[in-house]
Biopython code that builds the backbone (N, CA, C, O; Angstrom):
import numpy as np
from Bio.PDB.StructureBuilder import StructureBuilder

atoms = [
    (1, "UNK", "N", (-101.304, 239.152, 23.266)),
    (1, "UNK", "CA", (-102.760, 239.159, 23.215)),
    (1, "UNK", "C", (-103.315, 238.914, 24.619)),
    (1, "UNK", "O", (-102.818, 238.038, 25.328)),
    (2, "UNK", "N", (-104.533, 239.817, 25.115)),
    (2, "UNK", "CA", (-105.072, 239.236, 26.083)),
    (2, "UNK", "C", (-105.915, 238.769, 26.482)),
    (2, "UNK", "O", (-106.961, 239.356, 26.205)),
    (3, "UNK", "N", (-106.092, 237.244, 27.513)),
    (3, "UNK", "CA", (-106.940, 236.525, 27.309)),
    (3, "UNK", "C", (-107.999, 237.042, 27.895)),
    (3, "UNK", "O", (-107.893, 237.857, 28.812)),
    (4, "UNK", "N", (-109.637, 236.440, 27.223)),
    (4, "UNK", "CA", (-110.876, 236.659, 27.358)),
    (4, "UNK", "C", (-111.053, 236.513, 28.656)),
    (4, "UNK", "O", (-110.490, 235.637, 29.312)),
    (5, "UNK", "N", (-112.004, 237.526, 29.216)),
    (5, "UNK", "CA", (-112.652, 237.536, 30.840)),
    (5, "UNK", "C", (-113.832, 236.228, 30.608)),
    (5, "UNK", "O", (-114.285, 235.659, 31.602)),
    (6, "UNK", "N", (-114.068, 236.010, 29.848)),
    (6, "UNK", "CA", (-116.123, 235.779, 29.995)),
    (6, "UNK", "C", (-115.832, 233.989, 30.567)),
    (6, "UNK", "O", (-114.701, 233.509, 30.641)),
    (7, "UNK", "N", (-116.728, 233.453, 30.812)),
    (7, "UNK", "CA", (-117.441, 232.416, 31.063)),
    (7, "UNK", "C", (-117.783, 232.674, 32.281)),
    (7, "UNK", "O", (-117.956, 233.853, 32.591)),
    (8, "UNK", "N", (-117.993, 231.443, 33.433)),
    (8, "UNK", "CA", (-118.072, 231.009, 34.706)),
    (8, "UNK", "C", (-116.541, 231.728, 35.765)),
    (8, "UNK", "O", (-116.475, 231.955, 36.973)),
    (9, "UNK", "N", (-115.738, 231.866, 34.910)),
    (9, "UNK", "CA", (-114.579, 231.749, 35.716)),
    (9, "UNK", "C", (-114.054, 233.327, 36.071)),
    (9, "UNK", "O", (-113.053, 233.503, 36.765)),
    (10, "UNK", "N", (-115.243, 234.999, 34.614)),
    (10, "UNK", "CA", (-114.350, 235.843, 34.844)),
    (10, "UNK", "C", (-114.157, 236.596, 35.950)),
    (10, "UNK", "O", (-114.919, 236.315, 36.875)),
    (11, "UNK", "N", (-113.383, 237.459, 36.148)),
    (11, "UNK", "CA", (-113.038, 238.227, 37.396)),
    (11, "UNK", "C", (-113.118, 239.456, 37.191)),
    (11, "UNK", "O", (-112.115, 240.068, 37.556)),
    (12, "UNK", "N", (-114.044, 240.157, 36.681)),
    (12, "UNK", "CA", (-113.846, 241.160, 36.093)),
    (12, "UNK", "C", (-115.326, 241.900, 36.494)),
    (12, "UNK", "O", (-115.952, 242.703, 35.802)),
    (13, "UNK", "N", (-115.699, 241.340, 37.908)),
    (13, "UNK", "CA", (-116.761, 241.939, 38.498)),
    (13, "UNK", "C", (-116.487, 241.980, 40.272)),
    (13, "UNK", "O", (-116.257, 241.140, 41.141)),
    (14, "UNK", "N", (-116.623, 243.151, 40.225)),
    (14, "UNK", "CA", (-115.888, 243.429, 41.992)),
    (14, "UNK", "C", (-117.490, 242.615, 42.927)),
    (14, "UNK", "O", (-117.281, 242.175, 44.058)),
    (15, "UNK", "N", (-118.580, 242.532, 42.483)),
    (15, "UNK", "CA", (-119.398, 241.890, 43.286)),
    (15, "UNK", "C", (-119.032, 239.998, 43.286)),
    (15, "UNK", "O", (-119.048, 239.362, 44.340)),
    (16, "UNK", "N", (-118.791, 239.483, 42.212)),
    (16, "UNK", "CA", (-118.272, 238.148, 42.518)),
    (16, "UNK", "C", (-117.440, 237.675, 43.397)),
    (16, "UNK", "O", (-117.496, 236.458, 43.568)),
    (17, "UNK", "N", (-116.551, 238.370, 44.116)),
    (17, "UNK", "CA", (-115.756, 238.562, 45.004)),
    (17, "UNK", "C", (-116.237, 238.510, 46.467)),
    (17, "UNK", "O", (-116.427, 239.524, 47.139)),
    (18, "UNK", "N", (-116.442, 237.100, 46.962)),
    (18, "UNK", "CA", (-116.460, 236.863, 48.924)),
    (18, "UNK", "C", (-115.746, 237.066, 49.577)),
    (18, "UNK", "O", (-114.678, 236.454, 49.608)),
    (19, "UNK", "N", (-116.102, 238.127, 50.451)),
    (19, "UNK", "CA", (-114.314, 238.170, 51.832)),
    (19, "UNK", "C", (-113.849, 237.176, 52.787)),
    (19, "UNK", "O", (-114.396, 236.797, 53.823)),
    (20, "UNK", "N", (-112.824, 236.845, 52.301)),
    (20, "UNK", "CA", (-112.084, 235.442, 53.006)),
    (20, "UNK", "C", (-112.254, 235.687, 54.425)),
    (20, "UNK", "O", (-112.502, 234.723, 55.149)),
    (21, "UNK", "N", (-112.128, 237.139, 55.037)),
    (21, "UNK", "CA", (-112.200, 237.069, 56.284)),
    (21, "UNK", "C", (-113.902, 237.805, 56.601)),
    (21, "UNK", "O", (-114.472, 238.662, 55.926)),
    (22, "UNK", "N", (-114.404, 237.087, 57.890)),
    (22, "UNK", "CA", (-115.872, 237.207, 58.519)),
    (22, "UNK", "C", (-115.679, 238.065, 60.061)),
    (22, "UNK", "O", (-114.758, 237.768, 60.821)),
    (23, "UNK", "N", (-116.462, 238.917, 60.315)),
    (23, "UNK", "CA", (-115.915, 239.406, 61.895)),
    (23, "UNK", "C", (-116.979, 238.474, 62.341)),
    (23, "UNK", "O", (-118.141, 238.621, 61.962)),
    (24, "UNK", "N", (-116.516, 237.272, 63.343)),
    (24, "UNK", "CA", (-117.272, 236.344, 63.629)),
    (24, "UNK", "C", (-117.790, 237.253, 65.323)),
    (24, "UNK", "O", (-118.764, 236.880, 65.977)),
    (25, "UNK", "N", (-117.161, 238.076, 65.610)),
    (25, "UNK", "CA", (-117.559, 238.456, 67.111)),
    (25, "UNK", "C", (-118.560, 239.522, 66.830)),
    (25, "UNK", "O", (-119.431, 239.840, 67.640)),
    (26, "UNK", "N", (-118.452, 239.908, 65.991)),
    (26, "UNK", "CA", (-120.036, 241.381, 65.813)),
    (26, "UNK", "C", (-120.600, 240.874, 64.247)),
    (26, "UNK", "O", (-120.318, 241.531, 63.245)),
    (27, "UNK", "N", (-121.318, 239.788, 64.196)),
    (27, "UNK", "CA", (-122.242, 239.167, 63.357)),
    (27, "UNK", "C", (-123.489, 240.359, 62.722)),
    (27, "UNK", "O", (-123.618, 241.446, 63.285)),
    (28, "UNK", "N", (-124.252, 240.020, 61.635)),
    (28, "UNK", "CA", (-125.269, 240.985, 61.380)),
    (28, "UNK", "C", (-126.044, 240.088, 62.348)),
    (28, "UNK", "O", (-125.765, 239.059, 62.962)),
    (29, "UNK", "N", (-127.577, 241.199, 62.211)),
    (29, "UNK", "CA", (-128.314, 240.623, 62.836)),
    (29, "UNK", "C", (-129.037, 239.361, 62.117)),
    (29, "UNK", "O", (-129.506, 238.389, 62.710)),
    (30, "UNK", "N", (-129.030, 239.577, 60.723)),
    (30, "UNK", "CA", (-129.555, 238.171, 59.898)),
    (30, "UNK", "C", (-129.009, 236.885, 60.166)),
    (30, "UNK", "O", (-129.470, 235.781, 60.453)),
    (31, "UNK", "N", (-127.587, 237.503, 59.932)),
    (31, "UNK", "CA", (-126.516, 235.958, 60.939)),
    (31, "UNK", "C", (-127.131, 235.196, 61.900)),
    (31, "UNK", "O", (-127.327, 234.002, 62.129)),
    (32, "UNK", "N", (-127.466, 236.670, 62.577)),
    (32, "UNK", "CA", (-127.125, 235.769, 64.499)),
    (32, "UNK", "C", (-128.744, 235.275, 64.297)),
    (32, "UNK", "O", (-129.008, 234.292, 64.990)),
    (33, "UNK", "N", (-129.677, 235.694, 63.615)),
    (33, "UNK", "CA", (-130.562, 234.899, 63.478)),
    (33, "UNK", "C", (-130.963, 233.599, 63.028)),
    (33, "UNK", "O", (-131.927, 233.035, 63.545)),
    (34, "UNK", "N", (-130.248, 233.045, 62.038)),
    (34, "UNK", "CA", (-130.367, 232.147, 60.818)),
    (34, "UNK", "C", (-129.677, 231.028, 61.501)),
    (34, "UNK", "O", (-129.900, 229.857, 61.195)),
    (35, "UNK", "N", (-128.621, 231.474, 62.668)),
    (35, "UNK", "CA", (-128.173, 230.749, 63.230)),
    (35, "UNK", "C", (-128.625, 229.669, 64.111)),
    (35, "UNK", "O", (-129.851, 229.645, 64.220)),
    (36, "UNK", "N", (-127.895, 228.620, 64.881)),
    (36, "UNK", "CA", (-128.252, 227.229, 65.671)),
    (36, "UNK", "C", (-128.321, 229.101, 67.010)),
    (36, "UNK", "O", (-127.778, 230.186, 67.220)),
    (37, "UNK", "N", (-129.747, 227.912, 67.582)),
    (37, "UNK", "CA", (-129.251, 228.992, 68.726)),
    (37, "UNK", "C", (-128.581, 228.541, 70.271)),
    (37, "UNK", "O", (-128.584, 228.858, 71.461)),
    (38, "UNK", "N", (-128.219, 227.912, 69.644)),
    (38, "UNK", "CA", (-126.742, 227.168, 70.651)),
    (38, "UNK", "C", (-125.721, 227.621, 70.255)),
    (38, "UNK", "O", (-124.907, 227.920, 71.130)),
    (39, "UNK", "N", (-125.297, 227.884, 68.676)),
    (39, "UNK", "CA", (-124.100, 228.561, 68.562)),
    (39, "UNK", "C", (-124.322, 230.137, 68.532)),
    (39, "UNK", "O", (-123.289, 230.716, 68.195)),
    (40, "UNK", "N", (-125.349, 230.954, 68.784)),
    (40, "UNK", "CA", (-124.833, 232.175, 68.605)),
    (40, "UNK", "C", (-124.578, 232.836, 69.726)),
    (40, "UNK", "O", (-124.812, 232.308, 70.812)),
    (41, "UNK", "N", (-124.059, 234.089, 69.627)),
    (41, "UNK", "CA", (-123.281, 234.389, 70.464)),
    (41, "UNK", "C", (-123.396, 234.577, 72.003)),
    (41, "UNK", "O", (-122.614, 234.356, 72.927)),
    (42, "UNK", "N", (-124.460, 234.990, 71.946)),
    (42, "UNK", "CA", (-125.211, 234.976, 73.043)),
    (42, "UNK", "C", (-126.435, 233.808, 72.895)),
    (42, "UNK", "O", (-127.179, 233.894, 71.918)),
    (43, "UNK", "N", (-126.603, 232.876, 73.735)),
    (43, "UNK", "CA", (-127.667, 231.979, 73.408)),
    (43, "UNK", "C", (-128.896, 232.642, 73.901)),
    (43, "UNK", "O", (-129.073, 233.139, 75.013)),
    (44, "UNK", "N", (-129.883, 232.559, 72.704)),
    (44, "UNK", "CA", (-131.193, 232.668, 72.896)),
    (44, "UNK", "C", (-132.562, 232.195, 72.113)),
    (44, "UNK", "O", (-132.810, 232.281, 70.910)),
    (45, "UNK", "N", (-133.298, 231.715, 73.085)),
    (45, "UNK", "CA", (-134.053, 230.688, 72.292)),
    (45, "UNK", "C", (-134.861, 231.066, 70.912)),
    (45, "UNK", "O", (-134.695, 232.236, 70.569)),
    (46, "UNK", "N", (-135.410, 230.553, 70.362)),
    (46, "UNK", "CA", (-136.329, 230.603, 69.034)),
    (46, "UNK", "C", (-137.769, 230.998, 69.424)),
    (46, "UNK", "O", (-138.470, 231.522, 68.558)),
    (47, "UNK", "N", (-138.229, 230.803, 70.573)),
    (47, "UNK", "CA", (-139.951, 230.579, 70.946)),
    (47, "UNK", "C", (-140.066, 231.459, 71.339)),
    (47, "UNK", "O", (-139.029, 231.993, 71.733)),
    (48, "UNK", "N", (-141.278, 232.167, 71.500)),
    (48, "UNK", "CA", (-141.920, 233.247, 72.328)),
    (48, "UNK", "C", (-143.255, 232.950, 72.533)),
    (48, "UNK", "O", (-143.836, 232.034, 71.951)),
    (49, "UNK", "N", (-143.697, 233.599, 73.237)),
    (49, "UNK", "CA", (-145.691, 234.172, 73.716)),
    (49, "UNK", "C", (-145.755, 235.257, 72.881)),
    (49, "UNK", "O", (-144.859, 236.055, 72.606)),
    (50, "UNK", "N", (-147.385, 235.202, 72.337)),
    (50, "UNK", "CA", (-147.413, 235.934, 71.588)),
    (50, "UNK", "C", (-149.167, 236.267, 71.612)),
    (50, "UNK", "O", (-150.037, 235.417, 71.423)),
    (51, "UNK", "N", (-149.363, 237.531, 71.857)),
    (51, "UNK", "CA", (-150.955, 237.723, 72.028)),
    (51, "UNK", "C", (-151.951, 237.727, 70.582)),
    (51, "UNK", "O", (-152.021, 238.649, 69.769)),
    (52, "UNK", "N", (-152.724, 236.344, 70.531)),
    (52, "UNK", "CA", (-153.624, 236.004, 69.097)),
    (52, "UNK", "C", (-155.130, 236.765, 69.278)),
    (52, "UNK", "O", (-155.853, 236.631, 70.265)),
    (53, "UNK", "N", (-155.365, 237.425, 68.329)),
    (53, "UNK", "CA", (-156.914, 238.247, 68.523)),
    (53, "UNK", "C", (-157.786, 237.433, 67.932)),
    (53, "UNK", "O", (-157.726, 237.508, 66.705)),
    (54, "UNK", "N", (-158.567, 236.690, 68.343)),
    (54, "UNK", "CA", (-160.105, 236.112, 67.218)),
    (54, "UNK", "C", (-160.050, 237.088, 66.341)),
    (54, "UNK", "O", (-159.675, 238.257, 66.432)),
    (55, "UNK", "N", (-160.570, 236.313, 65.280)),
    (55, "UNK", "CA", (-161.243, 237.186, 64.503)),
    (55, "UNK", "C", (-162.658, 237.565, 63.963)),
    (55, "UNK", "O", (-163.050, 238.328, 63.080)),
    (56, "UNK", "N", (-163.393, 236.549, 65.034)),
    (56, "UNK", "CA", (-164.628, 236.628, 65.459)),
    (56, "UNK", "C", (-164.897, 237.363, 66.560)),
    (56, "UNK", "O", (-165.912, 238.050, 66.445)),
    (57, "UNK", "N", (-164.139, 237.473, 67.919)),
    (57, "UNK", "CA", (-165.274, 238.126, 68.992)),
    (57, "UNK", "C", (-164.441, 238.802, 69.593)),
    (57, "UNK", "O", (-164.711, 239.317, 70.678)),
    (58, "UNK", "N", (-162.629, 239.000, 68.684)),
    (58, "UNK", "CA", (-161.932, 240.218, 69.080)),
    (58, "UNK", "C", (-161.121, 239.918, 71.012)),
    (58, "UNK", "O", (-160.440, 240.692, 71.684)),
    (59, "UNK", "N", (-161.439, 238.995, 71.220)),
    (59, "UNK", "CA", (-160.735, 238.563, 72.118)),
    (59, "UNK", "C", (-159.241, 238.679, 71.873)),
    (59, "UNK", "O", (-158.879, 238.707, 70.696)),
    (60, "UNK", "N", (-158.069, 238.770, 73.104)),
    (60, "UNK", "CA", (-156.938, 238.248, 72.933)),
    (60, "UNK", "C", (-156.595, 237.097, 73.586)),
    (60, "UNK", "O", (-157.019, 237.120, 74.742)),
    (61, "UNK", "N", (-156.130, 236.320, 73.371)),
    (61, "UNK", "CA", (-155.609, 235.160, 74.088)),
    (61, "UNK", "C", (-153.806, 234.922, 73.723)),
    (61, "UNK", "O", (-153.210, 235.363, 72.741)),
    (62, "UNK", "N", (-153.221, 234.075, 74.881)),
    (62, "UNK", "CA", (-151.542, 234.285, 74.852)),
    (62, "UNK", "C", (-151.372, 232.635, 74.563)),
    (62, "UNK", "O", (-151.644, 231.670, 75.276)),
    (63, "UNK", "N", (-150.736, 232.740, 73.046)),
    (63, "UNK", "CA", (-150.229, 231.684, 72.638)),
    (63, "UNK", "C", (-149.057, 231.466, 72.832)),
    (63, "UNK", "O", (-148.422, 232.493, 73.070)),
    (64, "UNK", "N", (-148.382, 230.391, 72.833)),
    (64, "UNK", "CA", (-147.083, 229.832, 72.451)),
    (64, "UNK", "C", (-146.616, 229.855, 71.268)),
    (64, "UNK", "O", (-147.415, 229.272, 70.536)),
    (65, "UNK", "N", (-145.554, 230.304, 70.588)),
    (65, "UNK", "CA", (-145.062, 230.221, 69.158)),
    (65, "UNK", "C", (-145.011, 228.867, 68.896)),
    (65, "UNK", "O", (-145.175, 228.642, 67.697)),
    (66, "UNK", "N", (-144.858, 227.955, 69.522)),
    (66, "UNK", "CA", (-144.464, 226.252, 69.336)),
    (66, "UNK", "C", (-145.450, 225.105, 69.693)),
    (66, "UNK", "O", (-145.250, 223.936, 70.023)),
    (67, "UNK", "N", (-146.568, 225.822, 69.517)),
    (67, "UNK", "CA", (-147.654, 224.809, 70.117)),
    (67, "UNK", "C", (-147.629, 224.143, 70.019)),
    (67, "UNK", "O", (-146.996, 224.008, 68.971)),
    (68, "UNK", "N", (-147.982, 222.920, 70.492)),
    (68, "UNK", "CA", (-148.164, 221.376, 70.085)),
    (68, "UNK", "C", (-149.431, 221.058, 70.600)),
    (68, "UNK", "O", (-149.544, 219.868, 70.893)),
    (69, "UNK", "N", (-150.845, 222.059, 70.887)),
    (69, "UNK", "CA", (-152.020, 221.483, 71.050)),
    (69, "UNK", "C", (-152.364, 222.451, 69.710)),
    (69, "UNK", "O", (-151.647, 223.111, 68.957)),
    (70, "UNK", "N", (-153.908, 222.195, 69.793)),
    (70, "UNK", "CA", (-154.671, 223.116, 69.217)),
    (70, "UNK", "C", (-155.642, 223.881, 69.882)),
    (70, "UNK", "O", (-156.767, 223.539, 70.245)),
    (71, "UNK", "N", (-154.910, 225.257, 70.025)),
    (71, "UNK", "CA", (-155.496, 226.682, 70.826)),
    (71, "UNK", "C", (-157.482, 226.960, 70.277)),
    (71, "UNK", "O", (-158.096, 226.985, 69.210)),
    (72, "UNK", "N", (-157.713, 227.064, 71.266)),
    (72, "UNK", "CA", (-159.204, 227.323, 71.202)),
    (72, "UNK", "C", (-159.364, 229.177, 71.055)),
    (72, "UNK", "O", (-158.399, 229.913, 70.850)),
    (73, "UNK", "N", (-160.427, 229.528, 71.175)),
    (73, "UNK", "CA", (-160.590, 230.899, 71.453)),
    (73, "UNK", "C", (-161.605, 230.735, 73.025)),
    (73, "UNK", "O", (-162.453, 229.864, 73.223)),
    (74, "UNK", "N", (-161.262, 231.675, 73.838)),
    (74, "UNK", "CA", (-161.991, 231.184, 74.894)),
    (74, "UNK", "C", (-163.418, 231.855, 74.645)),
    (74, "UNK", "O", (-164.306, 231.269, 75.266)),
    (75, "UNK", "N", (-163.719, 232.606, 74.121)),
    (75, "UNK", "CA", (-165.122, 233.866, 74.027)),
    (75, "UNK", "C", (-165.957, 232.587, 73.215)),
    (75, "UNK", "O", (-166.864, 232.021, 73.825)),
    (76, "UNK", "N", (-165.640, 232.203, 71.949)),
    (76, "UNK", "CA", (-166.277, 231.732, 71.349)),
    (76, "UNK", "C", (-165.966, 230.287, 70.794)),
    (76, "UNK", "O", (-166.880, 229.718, 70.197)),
    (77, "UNK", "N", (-164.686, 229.611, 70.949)),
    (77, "UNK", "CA", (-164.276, 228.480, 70.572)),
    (77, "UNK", "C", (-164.192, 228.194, 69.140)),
    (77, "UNK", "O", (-164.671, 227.232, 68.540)),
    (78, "UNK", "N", (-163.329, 229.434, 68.561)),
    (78, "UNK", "CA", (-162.552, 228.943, 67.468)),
    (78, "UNK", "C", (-161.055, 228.356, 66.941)),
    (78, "UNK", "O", (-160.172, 228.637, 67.752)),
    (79, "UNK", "N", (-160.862, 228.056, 66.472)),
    (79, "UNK", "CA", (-159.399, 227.602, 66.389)),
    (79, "UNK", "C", (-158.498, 228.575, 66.012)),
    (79, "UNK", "O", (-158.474, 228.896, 64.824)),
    (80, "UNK", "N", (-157.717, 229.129, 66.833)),
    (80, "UNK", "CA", (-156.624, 229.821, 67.148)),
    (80, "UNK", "C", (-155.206, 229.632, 65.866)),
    (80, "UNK", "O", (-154.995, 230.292, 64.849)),
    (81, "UNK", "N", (-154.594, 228.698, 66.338)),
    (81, "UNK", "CA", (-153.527, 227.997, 65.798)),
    (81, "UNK", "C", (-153.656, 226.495, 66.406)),
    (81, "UNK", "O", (-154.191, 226.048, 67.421)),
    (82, "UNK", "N", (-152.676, 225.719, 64.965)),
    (82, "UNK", "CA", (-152.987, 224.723, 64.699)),
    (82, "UNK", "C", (-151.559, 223.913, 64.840)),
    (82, "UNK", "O", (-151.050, 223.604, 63.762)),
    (83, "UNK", "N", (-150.987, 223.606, 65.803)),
    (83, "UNK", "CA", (-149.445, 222.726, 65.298)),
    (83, "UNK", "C", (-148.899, 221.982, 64.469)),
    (83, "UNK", "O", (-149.285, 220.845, 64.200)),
    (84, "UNK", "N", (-147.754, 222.663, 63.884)),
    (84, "UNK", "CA", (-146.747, 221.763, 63.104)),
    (84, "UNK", "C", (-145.617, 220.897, 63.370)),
    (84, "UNK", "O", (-145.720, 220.511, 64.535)),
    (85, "UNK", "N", (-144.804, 220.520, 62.934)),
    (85, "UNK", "CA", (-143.399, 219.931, 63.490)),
    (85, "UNK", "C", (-142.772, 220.919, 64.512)),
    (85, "UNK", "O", (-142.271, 220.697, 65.614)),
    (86, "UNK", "N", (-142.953, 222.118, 63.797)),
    (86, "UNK", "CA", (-141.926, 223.473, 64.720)),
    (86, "UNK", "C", (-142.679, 224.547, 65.587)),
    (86, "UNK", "O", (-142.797, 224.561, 66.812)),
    (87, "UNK", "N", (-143.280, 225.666, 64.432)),
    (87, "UNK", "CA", (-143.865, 226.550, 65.186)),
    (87, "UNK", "C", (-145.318, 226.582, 64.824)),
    (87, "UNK", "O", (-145.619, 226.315, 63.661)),
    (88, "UNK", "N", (-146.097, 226.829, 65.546)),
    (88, "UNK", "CA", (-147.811, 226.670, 64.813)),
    (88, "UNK", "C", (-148.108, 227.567, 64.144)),
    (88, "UNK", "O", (-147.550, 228.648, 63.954)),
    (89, "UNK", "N", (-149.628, 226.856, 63.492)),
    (89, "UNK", "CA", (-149.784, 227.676, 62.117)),
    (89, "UNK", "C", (-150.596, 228.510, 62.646)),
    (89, "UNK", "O", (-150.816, 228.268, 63.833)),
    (90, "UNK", "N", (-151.160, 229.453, 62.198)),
    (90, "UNK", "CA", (-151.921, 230.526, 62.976)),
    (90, "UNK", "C", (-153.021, 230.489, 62.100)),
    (90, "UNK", "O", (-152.782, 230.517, 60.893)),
    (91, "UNK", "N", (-154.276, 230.425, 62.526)),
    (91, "UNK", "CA", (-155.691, 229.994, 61.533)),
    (91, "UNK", "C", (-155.355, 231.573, 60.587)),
    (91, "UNK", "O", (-154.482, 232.340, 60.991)),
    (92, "UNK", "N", (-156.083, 231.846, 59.466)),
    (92, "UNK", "CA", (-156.246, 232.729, 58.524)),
    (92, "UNK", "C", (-157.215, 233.871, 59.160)),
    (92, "UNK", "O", (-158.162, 233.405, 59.793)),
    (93, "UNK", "N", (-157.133, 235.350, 59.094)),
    (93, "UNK", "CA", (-157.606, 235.917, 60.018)),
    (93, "UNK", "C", (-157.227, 236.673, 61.044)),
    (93, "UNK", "O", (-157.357, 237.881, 61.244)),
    (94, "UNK", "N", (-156.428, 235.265, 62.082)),
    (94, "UNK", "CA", (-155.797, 235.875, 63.149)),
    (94, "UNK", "C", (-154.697, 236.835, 63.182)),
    (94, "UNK", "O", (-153.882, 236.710, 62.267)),
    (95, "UNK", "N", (-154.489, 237.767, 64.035)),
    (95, "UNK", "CA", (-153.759, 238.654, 63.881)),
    (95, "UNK", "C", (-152.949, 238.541, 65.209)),
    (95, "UNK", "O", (-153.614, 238.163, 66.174)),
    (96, "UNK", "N", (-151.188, 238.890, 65.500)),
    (96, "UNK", "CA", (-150.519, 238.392, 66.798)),
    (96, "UNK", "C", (-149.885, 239.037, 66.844)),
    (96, "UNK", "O", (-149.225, 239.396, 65.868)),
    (97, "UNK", "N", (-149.738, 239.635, 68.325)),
    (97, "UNK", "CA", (-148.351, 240.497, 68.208)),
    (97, "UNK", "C", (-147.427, 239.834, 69.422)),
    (97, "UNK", "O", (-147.864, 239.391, 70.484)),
    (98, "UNK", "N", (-146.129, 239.875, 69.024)),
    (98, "UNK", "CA", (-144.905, 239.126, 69.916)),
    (98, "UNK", "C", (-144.983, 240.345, 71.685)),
    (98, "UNK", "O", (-144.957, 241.534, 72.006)),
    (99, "UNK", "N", (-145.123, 238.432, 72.542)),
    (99, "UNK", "CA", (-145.081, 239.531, 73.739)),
    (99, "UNK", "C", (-143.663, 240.153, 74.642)),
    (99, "UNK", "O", (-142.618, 239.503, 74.668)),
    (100, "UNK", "N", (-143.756, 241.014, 75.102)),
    (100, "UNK", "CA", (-141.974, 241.333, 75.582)),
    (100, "UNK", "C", (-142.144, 240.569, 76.665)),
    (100, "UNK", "O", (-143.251, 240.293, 77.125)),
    (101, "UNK", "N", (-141.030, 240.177, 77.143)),
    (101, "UNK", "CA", (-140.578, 239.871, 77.862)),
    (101, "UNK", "C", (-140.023, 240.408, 78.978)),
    (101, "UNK", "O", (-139.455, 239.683, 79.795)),
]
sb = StructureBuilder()
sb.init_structure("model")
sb.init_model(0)
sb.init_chain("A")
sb.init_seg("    ")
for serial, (resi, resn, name, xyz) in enumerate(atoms, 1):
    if name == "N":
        sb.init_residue(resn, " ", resi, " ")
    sb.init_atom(name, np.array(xyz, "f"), 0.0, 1.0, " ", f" {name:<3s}", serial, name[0])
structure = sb.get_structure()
């Protein structure tokens, strides 16, 4: 007789199956993201500049991803973004695009 596949334990699905081995030298890019960025492969930081538009007077102004003040708007003096523990919050509205480097 042969025994039942079912509970927690069966094997009888090729997706339940993790590959013991990882190519740790060509990572996805989700990897190398999610990662310490001290350990990935190439070190590179988390922060960037990033250009914030009012959404009142259409200005751009160049924020920090990591603020630790609270960004004004220079045209009209609204609040930009607002800091958290990590990266700042960006008021509701604002719109940013990441700057190159």
């Amino acid at each position: 007789e042969t025994p039942t596949t079912s509970g927690p334990f069966s094997t009888d699905k090729k997706s339940d199956i993790m590959p013991l081995a990882r190519d740790l030298l060509h990572p996805s890019l989700e990897e190398e993201k999610r990662m310490c960025k001290l350990k990935r492969l190439v070190q590179s930081p988390n922060s960037y500049f990033m250009d914030v538009k009012c959404p009142g007077c259409y200005k751009i102004t160049t924020v920090f991803s990591h603020a630790q003040t609270v960004v004004l708007c220079v045209g009209c003096s609204t609040v930009l973004c607002q800091p958290t523990g990590g990266k700042a919050r960006l008021t509701e509205g604002c719109s940013f695009r990441r700057k190159q480097h």
